[in-house]
N, C-alpha and C positions, 0 to 999 in steps of 0.2 A: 671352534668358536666362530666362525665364519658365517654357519648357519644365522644366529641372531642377529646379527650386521644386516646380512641382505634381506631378512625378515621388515626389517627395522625399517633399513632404508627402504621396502617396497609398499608398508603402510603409512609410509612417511609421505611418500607419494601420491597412495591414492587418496590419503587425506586432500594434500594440497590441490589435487585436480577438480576432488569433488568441491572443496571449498571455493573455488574460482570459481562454478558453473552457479549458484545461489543467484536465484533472481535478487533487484537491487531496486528499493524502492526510491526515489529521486533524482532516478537516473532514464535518459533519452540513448535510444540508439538509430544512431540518423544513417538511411539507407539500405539498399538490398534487400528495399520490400517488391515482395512479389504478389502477396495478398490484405486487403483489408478488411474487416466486416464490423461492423458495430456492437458489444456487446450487452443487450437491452438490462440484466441482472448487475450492471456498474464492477461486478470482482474481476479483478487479476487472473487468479485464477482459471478463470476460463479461456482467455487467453494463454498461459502455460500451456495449458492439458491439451489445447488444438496445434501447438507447435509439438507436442509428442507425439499425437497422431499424423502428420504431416509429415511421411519422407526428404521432402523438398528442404524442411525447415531447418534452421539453422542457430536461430537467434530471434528473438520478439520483442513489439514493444507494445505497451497498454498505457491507452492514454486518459485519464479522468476525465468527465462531461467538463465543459467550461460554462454550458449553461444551461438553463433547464429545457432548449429545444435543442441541443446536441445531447448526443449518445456518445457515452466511453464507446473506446474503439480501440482493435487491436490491428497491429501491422507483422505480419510472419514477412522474417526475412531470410535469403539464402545464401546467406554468409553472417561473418559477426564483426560488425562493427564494431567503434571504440564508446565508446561510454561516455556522455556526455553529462554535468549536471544539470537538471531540469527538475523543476517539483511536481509537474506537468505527469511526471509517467512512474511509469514502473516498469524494469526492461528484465532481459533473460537471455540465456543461452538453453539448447535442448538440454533435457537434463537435469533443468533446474527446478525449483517448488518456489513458490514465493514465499517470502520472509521477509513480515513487517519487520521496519527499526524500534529494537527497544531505547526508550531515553528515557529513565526513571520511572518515576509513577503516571509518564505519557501511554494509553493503552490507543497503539494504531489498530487501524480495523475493526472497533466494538463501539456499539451503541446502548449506550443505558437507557430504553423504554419507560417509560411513566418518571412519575415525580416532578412532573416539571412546577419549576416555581415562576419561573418567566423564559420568553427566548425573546432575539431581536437577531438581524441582518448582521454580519460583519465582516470584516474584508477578509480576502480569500488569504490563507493562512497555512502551509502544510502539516503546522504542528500544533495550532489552537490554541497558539499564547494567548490572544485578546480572553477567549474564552475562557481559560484557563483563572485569568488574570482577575478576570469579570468575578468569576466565583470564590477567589481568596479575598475578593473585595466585600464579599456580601454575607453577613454574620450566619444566614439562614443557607446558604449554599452548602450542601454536601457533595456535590458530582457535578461534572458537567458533561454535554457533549457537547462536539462541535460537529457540522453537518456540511460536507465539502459543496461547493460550487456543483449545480445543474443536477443533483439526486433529490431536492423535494422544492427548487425553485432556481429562479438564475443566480442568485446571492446566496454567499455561506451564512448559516445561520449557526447562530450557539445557542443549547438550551442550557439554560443551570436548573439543580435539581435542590430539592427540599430533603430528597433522602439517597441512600445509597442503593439503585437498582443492581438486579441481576445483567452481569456485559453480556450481550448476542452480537458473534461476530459478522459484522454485517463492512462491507469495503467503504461504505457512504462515512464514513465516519472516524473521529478518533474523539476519544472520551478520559478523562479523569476522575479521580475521587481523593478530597483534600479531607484529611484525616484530620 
C-alpha cells in the first residue's frame, strides 16, 4: 500500500509546482532584467513564448501601453523575483502560459466588435467597472467593452453595445454582456 502514498504525494507535487509557475495578470516583477523589446501586437503572450525560447530566462514581465505613443513592452529577466501588485503588467516565471483572471461575468482579454451603440473616454480601469456600470445604466445596452489605455488612443475608452457580439480574443481589452 506504499505504492499509492508516493504516487499520491508525487502528483501532489507536480500539481503544486506547476500551479506556482502560472503567469499572473496584475502583478509586477521588479528587476533582473537583462532584455527589453517592445511588443507592437499589445498580448502577453508574446512575451511568455520569448522567455521560453530564451535560455538566459528566468521570469518576465509585460507591461500594458500607457498611452497611445508607448508600446507594451516586455522585460526577460535572469532570475525571479517577488511579485509585486501592480495593474500595470502581467508577469511570469518560464514555464508558465498566461491566464487571464476570471471574476464572473468580467471576460478579460475579448473584444466584442460591432454593435456599438455609443462609446466615450474613461479612466484607466483594470477591470471596466465604469464601463461595466455605464451599460446596466443604459436600458438599450447589451455588452460592453472596454479598451485599455494606449491600444486605439492615449485614454481608455468604453464602447457599450446594442447587441450581444461574437468575443475575439484580442489583450486590448476586457468586455461584458449584461443578461
Amino acid at each position: 500500500m506504499i505504492f499509492p502514498f508516493k504516487f499520491l504525494s508525487a502528483l501532489l507535487a507536480v500539481l503544486v509546482l506547476s500551479g506556482a509557475a502560472l503567469a499572473q495578470s496584475g502583478f509586477d516583477r521588479r528587476g533582473g532584467d537583462y532584455m527589453k523589446f517592445d511588443v507592437r501586437s499589445g498580448d502577453p503572450q508574446v512575451c511568455a513564448e520569448s522567455c521560453e525560447r530564451d535560455g538566459r530566462c528566468k521570469a518576465w514581465t509585460f507591461s500594458y501601453p500607457r498611452t497611445a505613443v508607448s508600446s507594451a513592452t516586455c522585460w526577460l529577466k535572469n532570475k525571479v523575483p517577488p511579485r509585486n501588485d501592480d495593474k500595470c503588467c502581467v508577469s511570469g516565471v518560464r514555464g508558465a502560459g498566461v491566464i487571464a483572471p476570471r471574476q464572473g461575468p468580467v471576460e478579460f482579454g475579448i473584444d466584442r466588435l460591432g454593435g456599438d451603440l455609443r462609446d466615450f473616454e474613461t479612466p484607466p480601469d483594470p477591470v471596466g467597472a465604469a464601463c461595466n456600470a455605464a451599460c446596466e445604466a443604459d436600458d438599450k445596452c447589451r455588452a460592453w467593452t472596454y479598451v485599455r489605455p494606449g491600444y486605439i488612443g492615449a485614454p481608455a475608452r468604453c464602447f457599450l453595445k446594442d447587441r450581444i457580439t461574437r468575443p475575439r480574443n484580442k489583450p486590448c481589452c476586457v468586455s461584458g454582456v449584461i443578461r
